[in-house]
Backbone bond lengths (Angstrom), bond angles and torsions (degrees), N, CA, C in turn:
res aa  C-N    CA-C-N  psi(-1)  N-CA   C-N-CA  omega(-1)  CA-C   N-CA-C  phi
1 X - - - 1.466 - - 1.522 111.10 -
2 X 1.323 125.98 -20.64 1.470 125.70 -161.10 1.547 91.11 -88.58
3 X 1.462 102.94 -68.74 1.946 98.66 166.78 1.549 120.37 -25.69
4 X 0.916 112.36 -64.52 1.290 120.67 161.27 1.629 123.19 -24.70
5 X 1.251 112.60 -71.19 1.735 115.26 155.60 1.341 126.72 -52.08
6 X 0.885 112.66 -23.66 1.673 128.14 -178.87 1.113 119.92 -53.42
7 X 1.436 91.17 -80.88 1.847 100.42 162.65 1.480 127.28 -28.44
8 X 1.114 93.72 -71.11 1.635 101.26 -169.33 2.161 104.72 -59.27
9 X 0.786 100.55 -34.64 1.548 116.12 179.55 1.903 105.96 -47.86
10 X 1.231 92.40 -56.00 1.912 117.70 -179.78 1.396 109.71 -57.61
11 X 1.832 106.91 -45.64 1.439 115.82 -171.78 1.896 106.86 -53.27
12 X 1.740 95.88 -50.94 1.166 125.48 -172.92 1.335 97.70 -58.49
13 X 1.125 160.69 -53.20 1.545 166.88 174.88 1.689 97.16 -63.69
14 X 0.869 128.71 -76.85 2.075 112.86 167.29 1.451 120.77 -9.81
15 X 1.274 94.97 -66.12 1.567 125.65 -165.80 1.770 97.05 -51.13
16 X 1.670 91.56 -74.21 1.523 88.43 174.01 0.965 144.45 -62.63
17 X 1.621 136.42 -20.79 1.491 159.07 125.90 1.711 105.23 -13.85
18 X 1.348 95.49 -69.04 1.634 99.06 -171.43 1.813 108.83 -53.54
19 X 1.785 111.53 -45.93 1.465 112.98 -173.42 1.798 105.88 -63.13
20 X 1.448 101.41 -30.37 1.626 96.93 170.70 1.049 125.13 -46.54
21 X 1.549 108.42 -58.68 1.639 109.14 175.37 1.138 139.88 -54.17
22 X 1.898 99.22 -39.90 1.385 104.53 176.81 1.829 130.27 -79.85
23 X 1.453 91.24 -0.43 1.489 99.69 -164.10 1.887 104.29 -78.60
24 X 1.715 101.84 -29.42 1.203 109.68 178.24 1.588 114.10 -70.24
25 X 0.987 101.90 -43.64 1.654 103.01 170.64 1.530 116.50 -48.69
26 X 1.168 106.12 -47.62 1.549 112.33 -164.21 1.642 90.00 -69.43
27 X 1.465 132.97 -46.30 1.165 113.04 162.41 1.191 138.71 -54.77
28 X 1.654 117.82 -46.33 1.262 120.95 154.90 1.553 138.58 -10.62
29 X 1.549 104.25 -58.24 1.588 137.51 172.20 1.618 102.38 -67.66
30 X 1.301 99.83 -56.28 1.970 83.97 -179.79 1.554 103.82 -70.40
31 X 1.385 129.21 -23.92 1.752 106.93 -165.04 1.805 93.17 -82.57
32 X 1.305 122.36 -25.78 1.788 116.72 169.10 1.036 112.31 -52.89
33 X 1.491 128.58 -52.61 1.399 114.26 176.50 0.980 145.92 -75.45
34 X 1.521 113.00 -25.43 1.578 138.57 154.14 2.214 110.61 -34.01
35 X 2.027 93.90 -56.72 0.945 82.96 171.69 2.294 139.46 -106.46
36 X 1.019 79.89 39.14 1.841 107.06 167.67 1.552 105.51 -58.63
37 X 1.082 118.60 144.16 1.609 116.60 166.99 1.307 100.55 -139.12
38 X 1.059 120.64 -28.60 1.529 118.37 -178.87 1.832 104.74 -170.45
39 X 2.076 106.37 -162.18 0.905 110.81 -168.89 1.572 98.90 -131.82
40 X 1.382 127.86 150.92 1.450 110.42 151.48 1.681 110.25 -163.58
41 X 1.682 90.28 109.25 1.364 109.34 167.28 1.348 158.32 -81.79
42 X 1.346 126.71 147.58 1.672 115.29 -170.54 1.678 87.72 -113.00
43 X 1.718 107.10 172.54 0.959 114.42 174.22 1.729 114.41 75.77
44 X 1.109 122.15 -5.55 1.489 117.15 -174.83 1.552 80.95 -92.67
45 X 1.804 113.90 128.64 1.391 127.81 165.31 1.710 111.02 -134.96
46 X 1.295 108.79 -35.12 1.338 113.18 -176.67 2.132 101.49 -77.96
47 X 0.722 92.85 -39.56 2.038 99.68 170.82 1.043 117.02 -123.27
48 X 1.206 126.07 165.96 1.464 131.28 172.86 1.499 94.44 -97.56
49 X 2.183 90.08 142.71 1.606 95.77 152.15 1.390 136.90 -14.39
50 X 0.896 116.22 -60.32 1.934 128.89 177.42 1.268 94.66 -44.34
51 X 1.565 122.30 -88.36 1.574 131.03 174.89 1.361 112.96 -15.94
52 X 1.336 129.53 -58.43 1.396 126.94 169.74 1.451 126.16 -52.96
53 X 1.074 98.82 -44.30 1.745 110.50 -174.76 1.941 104.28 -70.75
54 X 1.205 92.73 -55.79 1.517 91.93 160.33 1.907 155.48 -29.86
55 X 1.809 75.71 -37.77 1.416 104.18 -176.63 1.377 95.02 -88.27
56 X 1.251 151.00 -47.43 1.213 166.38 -179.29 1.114 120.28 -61.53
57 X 1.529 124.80 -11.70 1.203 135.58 152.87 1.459 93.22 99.00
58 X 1.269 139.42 32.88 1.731 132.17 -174.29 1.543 108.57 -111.88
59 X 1.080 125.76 125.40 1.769 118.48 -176.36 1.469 100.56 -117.02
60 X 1.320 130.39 73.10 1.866 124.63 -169.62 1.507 89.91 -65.41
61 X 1.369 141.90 -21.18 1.583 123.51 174.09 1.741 104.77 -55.21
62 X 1.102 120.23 -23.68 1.461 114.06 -160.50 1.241 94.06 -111.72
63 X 1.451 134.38 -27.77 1.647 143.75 -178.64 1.258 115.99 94.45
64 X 1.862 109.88 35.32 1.532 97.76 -169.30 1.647 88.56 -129.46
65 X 1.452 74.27 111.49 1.909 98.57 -174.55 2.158 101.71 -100.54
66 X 1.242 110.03 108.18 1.706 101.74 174.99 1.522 117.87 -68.83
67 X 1.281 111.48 142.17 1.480 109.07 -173.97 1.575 118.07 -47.70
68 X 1.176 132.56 157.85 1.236 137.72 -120.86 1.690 88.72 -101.94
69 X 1.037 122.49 -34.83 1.526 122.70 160.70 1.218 114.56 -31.64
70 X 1.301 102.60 -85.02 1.731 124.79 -170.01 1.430 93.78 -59.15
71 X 1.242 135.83 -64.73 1.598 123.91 -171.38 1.553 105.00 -56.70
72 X 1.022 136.06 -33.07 2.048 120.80 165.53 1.625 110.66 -74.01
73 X 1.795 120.41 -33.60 1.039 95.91 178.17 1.705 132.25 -81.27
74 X 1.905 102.67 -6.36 0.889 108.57 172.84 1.859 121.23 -81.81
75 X 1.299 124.19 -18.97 1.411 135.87 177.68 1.521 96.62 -78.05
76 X 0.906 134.25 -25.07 1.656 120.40 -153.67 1.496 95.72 -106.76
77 X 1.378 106.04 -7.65 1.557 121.88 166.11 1.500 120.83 -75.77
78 X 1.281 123.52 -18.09 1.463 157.37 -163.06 2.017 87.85 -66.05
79 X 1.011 102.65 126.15 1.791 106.22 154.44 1.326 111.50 -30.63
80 X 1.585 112.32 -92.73 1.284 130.25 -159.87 2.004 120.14 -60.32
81 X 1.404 101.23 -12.50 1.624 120.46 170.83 1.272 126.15 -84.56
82 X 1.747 107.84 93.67 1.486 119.06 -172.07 1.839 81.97 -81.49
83 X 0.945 154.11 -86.96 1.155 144.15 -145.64 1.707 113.33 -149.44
84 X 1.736 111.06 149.25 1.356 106.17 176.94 1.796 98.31 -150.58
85 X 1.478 88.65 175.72 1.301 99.67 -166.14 1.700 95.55 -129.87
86 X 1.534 124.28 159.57 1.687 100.50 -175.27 2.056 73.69 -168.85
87 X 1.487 75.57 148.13 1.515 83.46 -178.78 1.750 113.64 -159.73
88 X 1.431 147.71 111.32 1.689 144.83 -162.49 1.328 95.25 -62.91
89 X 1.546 116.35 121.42 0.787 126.06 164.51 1.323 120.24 -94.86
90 X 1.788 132.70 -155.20 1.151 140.10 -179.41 1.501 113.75 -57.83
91 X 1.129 136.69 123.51 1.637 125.10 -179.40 1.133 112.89 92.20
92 X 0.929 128.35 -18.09 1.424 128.68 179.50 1.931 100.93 105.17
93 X 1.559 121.98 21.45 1.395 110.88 -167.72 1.996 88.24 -96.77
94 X 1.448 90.21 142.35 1.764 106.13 -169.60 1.743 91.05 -79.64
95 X 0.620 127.69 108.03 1.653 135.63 151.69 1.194 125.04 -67.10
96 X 1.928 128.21 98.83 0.904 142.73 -161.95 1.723 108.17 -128.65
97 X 1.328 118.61 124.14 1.444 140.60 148.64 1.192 118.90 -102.22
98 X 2.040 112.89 126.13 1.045 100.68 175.05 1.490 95.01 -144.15
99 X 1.668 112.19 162.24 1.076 117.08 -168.89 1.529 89.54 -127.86
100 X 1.223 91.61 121.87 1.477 134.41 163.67 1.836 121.06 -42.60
101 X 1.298 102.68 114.05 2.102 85.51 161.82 1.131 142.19 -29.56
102 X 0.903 165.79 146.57 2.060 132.29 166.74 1.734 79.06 -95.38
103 X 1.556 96.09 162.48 1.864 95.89 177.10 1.760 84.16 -148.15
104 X 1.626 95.02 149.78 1.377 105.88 -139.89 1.490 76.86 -104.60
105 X 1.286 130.00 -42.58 1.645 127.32 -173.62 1.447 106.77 176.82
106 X 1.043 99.66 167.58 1.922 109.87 -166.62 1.920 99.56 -102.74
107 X 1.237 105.79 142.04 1.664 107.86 -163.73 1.781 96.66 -123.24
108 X 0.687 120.42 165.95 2.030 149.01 -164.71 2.008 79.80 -106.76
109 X 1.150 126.87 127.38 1.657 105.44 144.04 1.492 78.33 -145.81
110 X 1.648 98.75 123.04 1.597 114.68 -175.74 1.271 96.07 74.29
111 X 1.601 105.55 -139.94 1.303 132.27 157.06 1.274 139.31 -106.16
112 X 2.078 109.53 48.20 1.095 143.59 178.05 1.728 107.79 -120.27
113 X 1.106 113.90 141.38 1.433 126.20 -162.73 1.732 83.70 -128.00
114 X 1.496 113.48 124.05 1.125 123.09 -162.36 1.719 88.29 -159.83
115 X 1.959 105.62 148.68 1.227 101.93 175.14 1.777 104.36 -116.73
116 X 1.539 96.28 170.11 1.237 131.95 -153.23 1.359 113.19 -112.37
117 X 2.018 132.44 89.49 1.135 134.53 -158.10 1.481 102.83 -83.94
118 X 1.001 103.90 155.60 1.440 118.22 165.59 1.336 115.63 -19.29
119 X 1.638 102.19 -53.79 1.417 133.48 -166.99 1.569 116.12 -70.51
120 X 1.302 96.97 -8.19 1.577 108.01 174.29 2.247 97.33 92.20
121 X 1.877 101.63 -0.59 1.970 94.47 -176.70 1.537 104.29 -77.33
122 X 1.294 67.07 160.42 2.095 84.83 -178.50 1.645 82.18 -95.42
123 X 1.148 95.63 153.66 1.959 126.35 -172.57 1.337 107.45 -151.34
124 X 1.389 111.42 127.55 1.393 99.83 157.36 1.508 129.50 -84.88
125 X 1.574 107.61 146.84 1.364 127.79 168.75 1.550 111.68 -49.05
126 X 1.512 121.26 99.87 1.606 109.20 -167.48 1.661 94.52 -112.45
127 X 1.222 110.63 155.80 1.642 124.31 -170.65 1.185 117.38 -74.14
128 X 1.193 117.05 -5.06 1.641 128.54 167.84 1.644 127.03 -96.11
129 X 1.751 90.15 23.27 1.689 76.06 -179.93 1.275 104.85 -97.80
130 X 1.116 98.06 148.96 1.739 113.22 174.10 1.353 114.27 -47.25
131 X 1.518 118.21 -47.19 1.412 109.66 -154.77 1.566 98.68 -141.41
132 X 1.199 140.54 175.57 1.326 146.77 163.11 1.855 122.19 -134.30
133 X 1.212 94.19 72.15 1.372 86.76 -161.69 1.954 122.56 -106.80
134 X 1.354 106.71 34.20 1.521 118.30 174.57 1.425 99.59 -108.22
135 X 1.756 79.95 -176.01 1.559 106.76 -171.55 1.761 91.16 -104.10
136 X 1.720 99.01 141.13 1.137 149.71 154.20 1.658 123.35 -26.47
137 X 1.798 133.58 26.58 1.075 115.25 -169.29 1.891 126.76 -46.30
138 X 0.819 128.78 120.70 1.881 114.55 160.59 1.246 99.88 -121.80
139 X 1.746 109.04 -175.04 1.205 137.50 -161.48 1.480 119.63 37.06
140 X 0.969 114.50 38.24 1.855 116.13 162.96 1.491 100.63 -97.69
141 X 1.577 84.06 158.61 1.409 101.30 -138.83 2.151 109.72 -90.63
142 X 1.207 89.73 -7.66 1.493 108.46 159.00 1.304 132.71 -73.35
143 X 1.478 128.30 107.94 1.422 160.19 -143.31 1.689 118.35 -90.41
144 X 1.318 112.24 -3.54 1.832 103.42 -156.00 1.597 88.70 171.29
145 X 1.266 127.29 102.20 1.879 123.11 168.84 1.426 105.04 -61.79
146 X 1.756 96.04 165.12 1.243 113.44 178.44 1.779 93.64 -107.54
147 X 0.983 117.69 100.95 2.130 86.35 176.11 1.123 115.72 -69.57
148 X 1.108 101.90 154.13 1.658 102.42 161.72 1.707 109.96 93.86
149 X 1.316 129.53 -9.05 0.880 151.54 -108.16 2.039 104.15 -171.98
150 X 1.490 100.68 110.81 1.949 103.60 179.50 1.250 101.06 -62.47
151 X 1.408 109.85 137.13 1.730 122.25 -179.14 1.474 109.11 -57.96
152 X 1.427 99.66 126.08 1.330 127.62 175.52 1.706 126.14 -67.73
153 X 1.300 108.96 15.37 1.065 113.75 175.76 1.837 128.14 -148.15
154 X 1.243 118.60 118.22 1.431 124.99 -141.91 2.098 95.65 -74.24
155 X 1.402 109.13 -3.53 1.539 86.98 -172.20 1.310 105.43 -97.27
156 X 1.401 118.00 26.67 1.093 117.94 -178.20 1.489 127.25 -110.24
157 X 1.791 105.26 10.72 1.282 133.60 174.12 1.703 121.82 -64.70
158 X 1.077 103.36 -35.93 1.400 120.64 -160.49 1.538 89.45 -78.63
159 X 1.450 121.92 -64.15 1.474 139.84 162.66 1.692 106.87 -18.88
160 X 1.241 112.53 -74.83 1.466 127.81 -176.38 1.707 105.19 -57.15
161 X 1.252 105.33 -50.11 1.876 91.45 167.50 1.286 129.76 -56.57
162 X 1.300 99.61 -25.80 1.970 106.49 -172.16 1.433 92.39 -72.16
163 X 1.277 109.71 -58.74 1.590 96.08 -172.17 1.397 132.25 -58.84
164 X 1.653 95.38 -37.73 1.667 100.57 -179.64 1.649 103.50 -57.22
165 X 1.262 109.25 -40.12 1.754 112.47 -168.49 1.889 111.79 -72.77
166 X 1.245 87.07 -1.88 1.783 78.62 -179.87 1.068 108.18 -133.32
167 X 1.355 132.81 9.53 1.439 134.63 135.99 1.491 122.31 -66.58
168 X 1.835 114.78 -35.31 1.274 127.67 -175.72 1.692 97.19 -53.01
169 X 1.578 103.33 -67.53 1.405 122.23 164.66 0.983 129.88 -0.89
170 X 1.820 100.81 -68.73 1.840 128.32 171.51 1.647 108.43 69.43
171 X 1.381 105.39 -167.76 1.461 98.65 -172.67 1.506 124.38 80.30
172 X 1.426 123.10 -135.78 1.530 137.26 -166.30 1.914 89.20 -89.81
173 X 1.620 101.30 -43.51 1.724 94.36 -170.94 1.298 119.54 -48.99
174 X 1.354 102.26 -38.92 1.848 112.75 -154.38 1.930 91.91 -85.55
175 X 1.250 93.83 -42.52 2.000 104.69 -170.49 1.879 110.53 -58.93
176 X 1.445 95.02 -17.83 1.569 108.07 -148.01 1.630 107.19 -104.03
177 X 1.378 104.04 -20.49 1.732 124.25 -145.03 1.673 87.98 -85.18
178 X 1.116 134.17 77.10 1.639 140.46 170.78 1.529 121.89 -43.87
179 X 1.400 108.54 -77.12 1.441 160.30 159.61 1.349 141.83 -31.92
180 X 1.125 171.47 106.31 1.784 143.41 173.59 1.303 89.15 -148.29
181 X 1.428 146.91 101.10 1.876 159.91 -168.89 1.747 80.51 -110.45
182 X 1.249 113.41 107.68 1.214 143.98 157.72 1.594 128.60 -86.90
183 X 1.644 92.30 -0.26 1.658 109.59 174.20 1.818 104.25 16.19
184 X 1.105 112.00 41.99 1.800 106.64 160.27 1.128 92.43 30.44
185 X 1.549 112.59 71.29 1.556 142.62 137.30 1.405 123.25 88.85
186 X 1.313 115.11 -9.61 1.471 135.57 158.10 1.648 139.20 -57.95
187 X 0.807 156.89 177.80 1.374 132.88 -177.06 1.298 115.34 -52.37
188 X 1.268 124.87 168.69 1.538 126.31 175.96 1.575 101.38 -123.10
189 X 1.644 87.27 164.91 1.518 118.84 -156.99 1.744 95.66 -136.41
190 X 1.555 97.29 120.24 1.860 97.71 169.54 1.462 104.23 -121.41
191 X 1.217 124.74 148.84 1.282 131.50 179.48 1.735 104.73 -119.01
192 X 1.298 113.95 141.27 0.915 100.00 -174.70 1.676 106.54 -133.12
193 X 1.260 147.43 132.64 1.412 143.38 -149.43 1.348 107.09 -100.63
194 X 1.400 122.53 12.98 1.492 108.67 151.14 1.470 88.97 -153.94
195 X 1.730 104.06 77.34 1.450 121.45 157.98 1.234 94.22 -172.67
196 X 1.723 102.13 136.35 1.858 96.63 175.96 1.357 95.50 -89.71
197 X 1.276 151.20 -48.31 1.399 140.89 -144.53 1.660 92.34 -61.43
198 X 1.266 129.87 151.34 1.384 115.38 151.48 1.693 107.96 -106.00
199 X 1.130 114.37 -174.34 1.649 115.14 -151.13 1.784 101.20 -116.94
200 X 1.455 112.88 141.52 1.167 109.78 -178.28 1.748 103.37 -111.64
201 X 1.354 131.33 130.86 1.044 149.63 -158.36 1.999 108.72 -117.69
202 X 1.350 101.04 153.18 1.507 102.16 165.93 1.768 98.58 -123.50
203 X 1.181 122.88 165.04 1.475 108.83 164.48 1.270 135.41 -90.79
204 X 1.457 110.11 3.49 1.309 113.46 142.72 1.471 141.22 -98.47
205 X 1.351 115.43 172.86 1.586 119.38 -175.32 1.467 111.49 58.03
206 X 1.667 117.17 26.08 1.485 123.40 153.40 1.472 109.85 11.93
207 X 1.433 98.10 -111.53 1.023 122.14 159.39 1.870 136.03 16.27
208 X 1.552 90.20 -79.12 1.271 113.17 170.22 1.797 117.90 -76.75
209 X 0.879 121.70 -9.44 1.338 130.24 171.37 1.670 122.98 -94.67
210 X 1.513 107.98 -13.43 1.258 126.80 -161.65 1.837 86.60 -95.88
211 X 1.347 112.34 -58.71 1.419 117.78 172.82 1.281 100.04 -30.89
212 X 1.525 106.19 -81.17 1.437 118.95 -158.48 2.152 118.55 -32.83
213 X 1.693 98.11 -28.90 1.682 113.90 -158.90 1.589 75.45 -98.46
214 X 1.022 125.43 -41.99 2.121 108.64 -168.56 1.933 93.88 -57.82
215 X 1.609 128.10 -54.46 1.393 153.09 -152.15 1.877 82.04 -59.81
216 X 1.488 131.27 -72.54 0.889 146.43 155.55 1.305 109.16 -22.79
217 X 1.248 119.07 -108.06 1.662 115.84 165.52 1.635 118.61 17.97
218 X 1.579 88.15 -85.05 1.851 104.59 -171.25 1.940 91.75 -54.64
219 X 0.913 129.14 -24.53 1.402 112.57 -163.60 1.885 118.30 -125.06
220 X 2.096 95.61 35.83 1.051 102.96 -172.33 1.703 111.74 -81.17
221 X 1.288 115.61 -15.39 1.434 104.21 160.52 1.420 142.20 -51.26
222 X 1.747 112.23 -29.58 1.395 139.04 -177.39 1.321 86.17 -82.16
223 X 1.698 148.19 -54.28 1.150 147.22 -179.08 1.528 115.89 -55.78
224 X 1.039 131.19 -29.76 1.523 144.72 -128.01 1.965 106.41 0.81
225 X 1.487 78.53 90.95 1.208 100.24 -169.86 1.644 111.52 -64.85
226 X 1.347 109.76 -45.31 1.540 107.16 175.72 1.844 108.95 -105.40
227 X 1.378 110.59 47.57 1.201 112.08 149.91 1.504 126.15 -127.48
228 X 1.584 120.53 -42.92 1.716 116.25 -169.32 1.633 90.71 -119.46
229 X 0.939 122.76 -13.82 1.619 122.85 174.23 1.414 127.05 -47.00
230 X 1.065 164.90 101.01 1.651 133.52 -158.00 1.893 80.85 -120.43
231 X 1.274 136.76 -3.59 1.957 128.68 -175.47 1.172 105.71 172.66
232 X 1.591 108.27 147.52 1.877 122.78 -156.67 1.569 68.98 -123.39
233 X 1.485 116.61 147.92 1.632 136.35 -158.43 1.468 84.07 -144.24
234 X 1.384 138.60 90.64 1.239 128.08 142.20 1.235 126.04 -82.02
235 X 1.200 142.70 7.95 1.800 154.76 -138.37 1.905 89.44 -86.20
236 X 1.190 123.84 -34.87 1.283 135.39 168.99 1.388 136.26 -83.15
237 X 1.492 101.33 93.05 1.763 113.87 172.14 1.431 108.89 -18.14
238 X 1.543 112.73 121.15 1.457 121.09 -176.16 1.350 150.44 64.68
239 X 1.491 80.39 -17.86 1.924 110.68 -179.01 1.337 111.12 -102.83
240 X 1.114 116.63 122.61 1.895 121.76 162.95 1.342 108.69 -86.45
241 X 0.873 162.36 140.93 1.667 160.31 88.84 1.392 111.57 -68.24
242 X 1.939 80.33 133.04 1.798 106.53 -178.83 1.447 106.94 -111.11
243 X 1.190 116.50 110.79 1.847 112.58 170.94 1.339 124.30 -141.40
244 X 1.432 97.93 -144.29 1.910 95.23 -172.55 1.637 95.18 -128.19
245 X 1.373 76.44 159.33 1.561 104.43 -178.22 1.660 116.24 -37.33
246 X 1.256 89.47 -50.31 1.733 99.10 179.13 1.502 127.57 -54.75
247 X 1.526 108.97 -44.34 1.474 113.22 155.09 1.599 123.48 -45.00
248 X 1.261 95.30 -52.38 1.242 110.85 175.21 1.538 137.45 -13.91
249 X 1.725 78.90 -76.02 1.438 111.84 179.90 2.146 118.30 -85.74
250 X 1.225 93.41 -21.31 1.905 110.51 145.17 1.452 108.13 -41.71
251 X 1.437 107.50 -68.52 2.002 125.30 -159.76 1.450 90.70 -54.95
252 X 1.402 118.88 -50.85 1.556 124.92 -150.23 1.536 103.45 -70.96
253 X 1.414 102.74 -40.85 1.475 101.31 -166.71 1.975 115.89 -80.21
254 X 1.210 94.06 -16.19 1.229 133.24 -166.59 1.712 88.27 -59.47
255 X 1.441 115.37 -69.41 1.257 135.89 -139.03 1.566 96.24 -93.96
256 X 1.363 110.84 -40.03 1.636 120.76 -175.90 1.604 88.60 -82.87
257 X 1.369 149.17 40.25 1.705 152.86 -172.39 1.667 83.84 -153.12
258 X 1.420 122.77 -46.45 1.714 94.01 -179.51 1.365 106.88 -99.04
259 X 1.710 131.95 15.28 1.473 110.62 168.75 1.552 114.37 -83.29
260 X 2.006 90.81 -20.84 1.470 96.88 -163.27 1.378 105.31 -61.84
């Protein structure tokens, strides 16, 4: 019979032990938020502070700061927020670092303009970004995004290298790179906004073709690139050809007459 009492006696001592601990916490959490006064962040480049705080449901104009839980788990919920760090500082000001997505370029799917992470995720284009500063993918051959979610469609590789490779580059390439016409899997087309010729591409040897248009580039004065030029033709191992539009559009029709 004493065993018997025992048990249940012990259970009763758990029980209450455990409500001890947790009861302080639960205070804990309300005296953090009580003392919040504000926020101030590094690392916000794609939005401003405000934009963040916003999204998170926090209005410090009105003084309604959410407990410090829910306000990190709601930011890290944010699209553009690969990761952050947040810690109460002096005064009650929330001290927040956050590191940003990198986004590789903004893509056409349909007639949705959606961007393009590093990571290969679809993101949406939100109205609060500060700045817009990639290249332009269209004609891939994917109809409707997945967000959240690596692009579902493989012709959109070739696209994602050009850009990654001419940002790596930096300079006039990365500043310059407008454009990427992915013609749904057919040769490619780059436009570039301080070059009139636009650029004719194959989808292979990336890479090596990207060299070849920077080599070009640096030496578009000797070319007079934006005067008798009308298209730079790299589609050919080793060979550049510079011409006019009119040829051009000969080759194209030419070739779309022997697929038919």
């Amino acid at each position: 019979m004493k065993k018997g009492r025992v048990i249940p006696a012990l259970v009763l001592l758990v029980l209450l032990a455990a409500g001890a601990t947790a009861l302080p916490g639960l205070f804990f959490k309300k005296e953090i938020s009580q003392k919040v006064t504000g926020y101030e962040f590094t690392g916000a480049k794609m939005l401003t502070p405000e934009d963040y705080v916003a999204f998170a449901k926090a209005d410090p104009a009105k003084g309604e700061y959410p407990d410090l839980n829910v306000f990190y788990d709601r930011l890290l919920n944010h699209p553009y927020i690969k990761s952050l760090e947040m810690k109460l500082g002096d005064g009650g000001v929330v001290k927040i670092g956050i590191e940003e997505k990198e986004i590789a370029a903004s893509v056409f799917v349909g007639d949705k303009l959606v961007l393009l992470s590093k990571e290969l995720e679809v993101l949406p284009l939100m109205k609060e970004l500060k700045t817009f500063e990639w290249p332009v993918i269209r004609n891939a051959r994917l109809g409707k995004p997945a967000w959240f979610k690596v692009f579902a469609d493989s012709t959109i590789l070739p696209g994602y290298k050009i850009a990654r490779a001419c940002k790596l580059i930096g300079g006039s390439m990365a500043a310059g790179l407008s454009e990427i016409d992915l013609r749904k899997g057919g040769d490619i087309i780059l436009v570039f906004s301080d070059m009139r010729p636009p650029v004719i591409m194959n989808r292979k040897s990336i890479a090596e073709q990207i060299l070849i248009l920077q080599q070009i580039r640096e030496k578009g004065d000797q070319f007079s690139l934006n005067e008798g030029v009308e298209y730079i033709d790299l589609r050919y191992s080793g060979k550049v050809y510079l011409g006019n539009a009119r040829k051009l559009e000969k080759k194209d029709e030419k070739r779309d007459n022997n697929r038919a």
